[in-house]
N, C-alpha and C positions, 0 to 999 in steps of 0.2 A: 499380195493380192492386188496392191495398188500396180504394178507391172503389166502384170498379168494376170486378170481377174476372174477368167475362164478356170484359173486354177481353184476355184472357190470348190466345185465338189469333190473334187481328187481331197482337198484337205479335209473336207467334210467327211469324207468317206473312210479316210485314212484316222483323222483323228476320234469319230466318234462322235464329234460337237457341230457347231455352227461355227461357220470360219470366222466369224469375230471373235467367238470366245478362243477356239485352239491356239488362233496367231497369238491372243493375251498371253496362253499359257502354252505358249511353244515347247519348254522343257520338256513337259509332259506327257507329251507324245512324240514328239518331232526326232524322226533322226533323218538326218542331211540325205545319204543314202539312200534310205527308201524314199525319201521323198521326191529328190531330182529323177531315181529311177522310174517312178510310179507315176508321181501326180506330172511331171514336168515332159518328160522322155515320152514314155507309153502312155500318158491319158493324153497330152499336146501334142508335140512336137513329131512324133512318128507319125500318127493317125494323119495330118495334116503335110506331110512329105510325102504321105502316098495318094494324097488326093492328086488326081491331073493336074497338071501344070497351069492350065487356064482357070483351073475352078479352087487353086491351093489362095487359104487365108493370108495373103501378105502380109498386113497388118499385123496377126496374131504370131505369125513366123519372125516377124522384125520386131515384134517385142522379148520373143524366145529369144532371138540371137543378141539382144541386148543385155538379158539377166545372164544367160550363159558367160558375153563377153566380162558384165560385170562380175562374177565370180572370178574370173580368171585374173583382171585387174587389180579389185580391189579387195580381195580378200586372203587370209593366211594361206600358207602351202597346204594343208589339209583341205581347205575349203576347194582350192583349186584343184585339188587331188580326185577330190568327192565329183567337181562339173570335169574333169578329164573320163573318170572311169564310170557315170553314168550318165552325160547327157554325147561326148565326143564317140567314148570307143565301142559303144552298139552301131553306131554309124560304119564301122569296117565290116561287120557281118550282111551289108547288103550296098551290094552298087549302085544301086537304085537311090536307095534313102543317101548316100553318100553323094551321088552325081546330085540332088537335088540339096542336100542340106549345104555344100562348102559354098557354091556362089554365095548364096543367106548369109556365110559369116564374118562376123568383124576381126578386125587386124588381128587381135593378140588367140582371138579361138581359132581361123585359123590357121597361126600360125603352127599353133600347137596340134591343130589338125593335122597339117602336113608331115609335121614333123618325125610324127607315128608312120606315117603313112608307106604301105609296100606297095610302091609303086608299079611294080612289075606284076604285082599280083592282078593290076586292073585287067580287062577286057582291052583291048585295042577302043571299043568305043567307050568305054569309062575315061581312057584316058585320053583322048581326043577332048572328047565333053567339059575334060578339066583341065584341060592342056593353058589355059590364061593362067589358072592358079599354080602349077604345076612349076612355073620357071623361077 
């Protein structure tokens, strides 16, 4: 919550509680999964990828791409397993949130973004648009 604070109702909503008490007792409710996919991906990080360009939360987007990167960094293969398969690979189902999410992200997300990535599947202008990250 200290990250990303914005996340307070997604846990609140998810866990049943008041986000100071859940985070106490994370066990209890917390799985990694639904939470990256729900409170982090679909209640943050999407909503805020589809807002226009001029009017998208920087701020709130550069702390996303910092917890993201921090999973990938510094935590087990599982953990990193959990931020590939719900905060990176819904990002291939739209070129949109895709052409807007990869500038946003740090070295190790992605590198791991790319890495997936079918290139040949983009649009001529998806890949233009990504063409800096691309090489």
């Amino acid at each position: 919550m200290r990250t990303v604070p914005e996340a307070r109702g997604g846990i609140e909503a998810q866990a049943g509680l008041p986000a100071e008490a859940a985070v106490a007792r994370s066990e209890e409710w917390f799985d990694l999964y639904d939470f990256l996919r729900e409170v982090v991906y679909r209640g943050l990080v999407r909503p805020a990828l589809r807002t226009p360009a001029a009017e998208r939360d920087a701020e709130l987007l550069g702390r996303c791409a910092w917890f993201a990167e921090e999973l990938f960094v510094n935590s087990t293969e599982t953990v990193a397993s959990a931020a590939f398969f719900q905060l990176v690979e819904p990002l291939y189902a739209s070129e949109d949130l895709l052409v807007a999410a990869i500038p946003l992200m740090l070295p190790r997300t992605l590198h791991v973004a790319l890495e997936d990535l079918d290139v040949d599947r983009l649009t001529p202008g998806a890949r233009a648009d990504l063409a800096p990250y691309l090489t």
